[in-house]
C-alpha positions in Angstrom: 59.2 -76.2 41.1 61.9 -74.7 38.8 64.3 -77.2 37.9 67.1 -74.7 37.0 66.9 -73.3 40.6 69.7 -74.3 42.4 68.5 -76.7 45.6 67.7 -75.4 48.8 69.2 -77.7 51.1 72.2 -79.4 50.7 72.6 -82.6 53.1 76.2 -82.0 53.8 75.7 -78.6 54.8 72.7 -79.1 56.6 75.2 -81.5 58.3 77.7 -78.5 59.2 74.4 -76.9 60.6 73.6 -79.5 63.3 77.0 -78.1 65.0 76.3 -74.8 64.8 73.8 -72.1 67.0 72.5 -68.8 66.3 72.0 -67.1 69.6 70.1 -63.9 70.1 71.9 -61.0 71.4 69.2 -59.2 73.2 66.4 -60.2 75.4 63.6 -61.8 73.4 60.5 -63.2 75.1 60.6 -66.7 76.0 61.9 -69.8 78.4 65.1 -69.6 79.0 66.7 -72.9 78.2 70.0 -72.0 77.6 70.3 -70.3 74.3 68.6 -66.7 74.9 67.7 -64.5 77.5 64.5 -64.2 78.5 62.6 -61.8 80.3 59.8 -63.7 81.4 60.0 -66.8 84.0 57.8 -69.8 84.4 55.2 -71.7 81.6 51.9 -70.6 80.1 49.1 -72.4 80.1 49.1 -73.0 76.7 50.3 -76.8 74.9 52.6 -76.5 72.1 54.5 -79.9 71.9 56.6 -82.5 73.4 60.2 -82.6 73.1 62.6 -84.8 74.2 63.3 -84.6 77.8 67.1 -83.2 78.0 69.3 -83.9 81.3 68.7 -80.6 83.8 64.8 -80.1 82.5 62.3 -79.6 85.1 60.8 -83.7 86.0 57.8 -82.1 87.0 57.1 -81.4 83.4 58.2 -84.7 82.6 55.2 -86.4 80.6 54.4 -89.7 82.6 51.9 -91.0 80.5 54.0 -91.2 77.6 57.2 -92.1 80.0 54.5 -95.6 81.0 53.7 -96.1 77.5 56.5 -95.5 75.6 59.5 -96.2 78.3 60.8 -92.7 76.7 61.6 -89.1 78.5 59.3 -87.0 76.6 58.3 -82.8 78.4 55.2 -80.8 78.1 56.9 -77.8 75.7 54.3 -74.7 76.6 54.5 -71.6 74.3 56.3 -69.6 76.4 59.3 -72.2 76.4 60.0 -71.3 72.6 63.0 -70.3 72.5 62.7 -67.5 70.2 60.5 -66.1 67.6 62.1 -65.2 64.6 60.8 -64.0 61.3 62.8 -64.5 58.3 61.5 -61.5 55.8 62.3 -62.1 51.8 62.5 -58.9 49.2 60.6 -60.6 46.0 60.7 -57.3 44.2 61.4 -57.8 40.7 65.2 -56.1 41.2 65.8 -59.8 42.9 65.6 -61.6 39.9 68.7 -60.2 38.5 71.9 -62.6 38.5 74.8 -62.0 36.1 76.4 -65.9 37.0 73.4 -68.3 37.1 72.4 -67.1 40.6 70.0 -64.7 41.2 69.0 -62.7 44.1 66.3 -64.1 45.1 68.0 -67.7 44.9 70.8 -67.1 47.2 68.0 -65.5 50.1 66.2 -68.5 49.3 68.9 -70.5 50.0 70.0 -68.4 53.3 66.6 -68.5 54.7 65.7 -72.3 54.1 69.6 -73.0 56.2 68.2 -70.1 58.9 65.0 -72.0 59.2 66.6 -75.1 59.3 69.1 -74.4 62.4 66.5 -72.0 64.6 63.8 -75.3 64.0 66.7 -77.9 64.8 67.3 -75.4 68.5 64.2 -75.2 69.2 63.3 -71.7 68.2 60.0 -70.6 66.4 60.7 -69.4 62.6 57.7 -67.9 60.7 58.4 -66.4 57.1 57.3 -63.3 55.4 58.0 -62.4 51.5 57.1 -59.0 49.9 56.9 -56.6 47.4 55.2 -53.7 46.7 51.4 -54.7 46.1 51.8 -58.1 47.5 52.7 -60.1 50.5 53.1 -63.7 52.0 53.2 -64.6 55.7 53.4 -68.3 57.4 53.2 -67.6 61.3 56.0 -68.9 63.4 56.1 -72.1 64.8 58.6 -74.4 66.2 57.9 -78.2 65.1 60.5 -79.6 63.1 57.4 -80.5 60.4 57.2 -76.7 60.2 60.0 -76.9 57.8 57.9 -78.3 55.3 55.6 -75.2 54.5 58.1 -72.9 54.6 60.2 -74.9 52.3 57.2 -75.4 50.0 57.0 -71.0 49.9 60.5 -70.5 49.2 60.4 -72.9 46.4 57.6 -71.3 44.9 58.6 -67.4 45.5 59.3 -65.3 42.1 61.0 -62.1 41.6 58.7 -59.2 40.3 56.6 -55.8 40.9 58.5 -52.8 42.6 60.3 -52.6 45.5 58.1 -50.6 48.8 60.2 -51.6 51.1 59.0 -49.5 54.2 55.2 -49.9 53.8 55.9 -53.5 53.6 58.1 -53.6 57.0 55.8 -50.9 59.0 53.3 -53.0 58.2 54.2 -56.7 59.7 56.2 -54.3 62.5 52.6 -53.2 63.8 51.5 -56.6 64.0 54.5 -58.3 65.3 53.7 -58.1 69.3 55.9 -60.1 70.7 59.4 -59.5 70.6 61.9 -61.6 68.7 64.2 -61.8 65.8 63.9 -59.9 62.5 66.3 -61.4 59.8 66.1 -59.2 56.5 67.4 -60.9 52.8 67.1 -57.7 50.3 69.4 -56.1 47.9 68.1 -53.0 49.6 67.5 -51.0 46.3 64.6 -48.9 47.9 65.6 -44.9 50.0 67.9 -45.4 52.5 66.3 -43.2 54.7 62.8 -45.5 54.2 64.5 -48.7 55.2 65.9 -46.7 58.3 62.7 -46.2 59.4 61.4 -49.6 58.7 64.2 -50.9 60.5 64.0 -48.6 63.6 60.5 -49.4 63.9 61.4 -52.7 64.6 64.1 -51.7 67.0 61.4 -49.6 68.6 59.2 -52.7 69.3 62.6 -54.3 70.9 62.8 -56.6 68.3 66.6 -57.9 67.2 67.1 -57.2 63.3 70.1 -59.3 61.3 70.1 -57.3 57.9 71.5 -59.4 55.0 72.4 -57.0 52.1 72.4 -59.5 49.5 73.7 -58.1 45.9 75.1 -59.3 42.8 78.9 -59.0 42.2 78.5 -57.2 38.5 76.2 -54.6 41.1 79.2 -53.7 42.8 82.0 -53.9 40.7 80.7 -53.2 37.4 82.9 -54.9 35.4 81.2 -54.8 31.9 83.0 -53.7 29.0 81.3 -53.8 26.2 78.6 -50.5 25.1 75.2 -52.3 26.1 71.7 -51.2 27.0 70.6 -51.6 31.0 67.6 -51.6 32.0 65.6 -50.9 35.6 64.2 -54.5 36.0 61.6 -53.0 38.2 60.9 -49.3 36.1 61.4 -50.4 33.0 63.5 -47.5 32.3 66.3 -47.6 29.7 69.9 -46.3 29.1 73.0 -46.8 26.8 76.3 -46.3 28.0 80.1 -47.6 27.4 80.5 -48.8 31.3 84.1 -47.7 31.3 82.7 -43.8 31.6 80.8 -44.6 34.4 82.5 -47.1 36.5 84.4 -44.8 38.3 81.9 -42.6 39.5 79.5 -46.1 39.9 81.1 -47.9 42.6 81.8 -44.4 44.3 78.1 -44.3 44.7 77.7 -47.9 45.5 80.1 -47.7 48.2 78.9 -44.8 49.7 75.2 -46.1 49.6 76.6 -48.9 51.3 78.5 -47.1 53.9 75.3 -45.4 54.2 73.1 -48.5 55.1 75.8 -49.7 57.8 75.8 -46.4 59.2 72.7 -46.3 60.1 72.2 -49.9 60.7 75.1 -49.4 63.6 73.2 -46.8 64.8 69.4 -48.7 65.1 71.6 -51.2 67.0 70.8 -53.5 63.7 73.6 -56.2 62.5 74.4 -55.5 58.9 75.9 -58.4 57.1 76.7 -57.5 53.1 77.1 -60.5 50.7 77.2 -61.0 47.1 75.9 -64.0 45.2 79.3 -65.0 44.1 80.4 -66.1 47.4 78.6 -69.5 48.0 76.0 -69.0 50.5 76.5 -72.2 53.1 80.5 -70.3 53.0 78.7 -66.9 53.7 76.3 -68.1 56.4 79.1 -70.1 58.4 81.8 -67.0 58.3 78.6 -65.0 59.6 77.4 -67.3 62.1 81.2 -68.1 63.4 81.6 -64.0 63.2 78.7 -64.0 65.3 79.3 -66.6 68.3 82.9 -64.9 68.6 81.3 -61.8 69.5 78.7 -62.9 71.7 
């Protein structure tokens, strides 16, 4: 573990969390228990778990044995009763690494996706996780045990920033496998064709899938604010160039803002949620503004 990586979970925000739902807009396969639609009725035949037996649940799923030996209202949870599946899916390219305040990319979708994980588990939901970059790839299947948390806190911690950014082979990819539909929550900076990710994305939408887009980016990458002459370099090219930032800021964030507008264009069109951050804005702040933004237009 790095100790200069800032910590995943704070308790008191964690305590912000338990008031606090993230409910799917579309249908999403699954028992409907309250928090999403589902298109399916009934159980499958297949165990999952017990939870706590909640005033309103079916008692002929009620777990007698346990009720006689424990004196506690315990249900059969099947796989079908999940809630939702959602996979939380990291950009590790090496343009992540970059952070011009202490923070890094990569730290603050860290952060993010150990809170998501944290309030889909505490609902009920399944959360799997997948991190990628070009060449390489990580996956931890859902599941929705609160003892899930664990492993996918153990992969966050150990994620690193580097290789290139293939943004769309990576997404097509899991899309094809991905079966059953869910929720798709994206943590990138992005920095890959526009019209690549588009098609990543709408693949997704194609299978039915919800997708939440986070479009996580560093302040100094949108304002450029630099003033003295220095020498930047393309953390994932390598390549190389020497300017005096006041002769290009103008034209900079003219680009910036159009490849932005660019990205919730088309996001609004896939029927995707686009959410922009930048790492300045501390992410338990971010996450409640979004998920309070969220419920209000539900």
């Amino acid at each position: 573990m790095n100790a200069n990586r800032p910590r995943l979970l704070d308790p008191h925000f964690v305590s912000k969390l338990a008031r606090l739902d993230l409910t799917a807009r579309l249908v999403v396969e699954g028992f409907l228990t309250g928090l999403h639609r589902s298109p399916y009725h009934g159980f499958s035949v297949e165990f999952a778990e017990h939870r706590q037996y909640m005033p309103g649940d079916p008692l002929r799923h009620l777990d007698w044995k346990v009720l006689a030996k424990s004196d506690r209202k315990y249900v059969k949870q099947y796989e079908e009763e999940t809630n939702l599946r959602a996979m939380l899916l990291i950009d590790t390219s090496a343009s992540m690494g970059y952070g011009s305040h202490g923070v890094t990319k990569l730290d603050y979708a860290r952060q993010l996706a150990a809170s998501l994980a944290y309030l889909m588990l505490r609902q009920n939901d399944a959360v799997g996780m997948f991190a990628f970059a070009s060449g390489r790839a990580e996956q931890i299947p859902a599941r929705s045990t609160m003892g899930h948390m664990r492993p996918l806190l153990l992969l966050l911690e150990r994620l690193s920033a580097g290789g290139g950014t293939d943004f769309a082979s990576s997404l097509h990819s899991l899309a094809e496998r991905m079966t059953r539909r869910g929720l798709i929550v994206i943590l990138s900076d992005l920095l890959d064709d526009p019209d690549r990710i588009a098609q990543a994305i709408h693949h997704f939408r194609h299978r039915m899938h919800e997708v939440i887009v986070f479009h996580i980016l560093d302040p100094q990458e949108v304002a450029f604010d630099f003033e003295r002459e220095a020498v930047y370099v393309d953390l994932e090219t390598g390549e190389r160039m020497t300017t005096r930032p006041q002769e290009l800021r103008s034209d900079y964030r003219a680009s910036v803002e159009a490849w932005r507008a660019k990205i919730r264009q088309f996001c609004i069109e896939k029927r995707a949620e686009y959410a922009p951050v930048t790492t300045d804005q501390p992410y338990d702040r971010a996450l409640l503004e979004y998920l309070s933004k969220r419920a209000r237009l539900l």
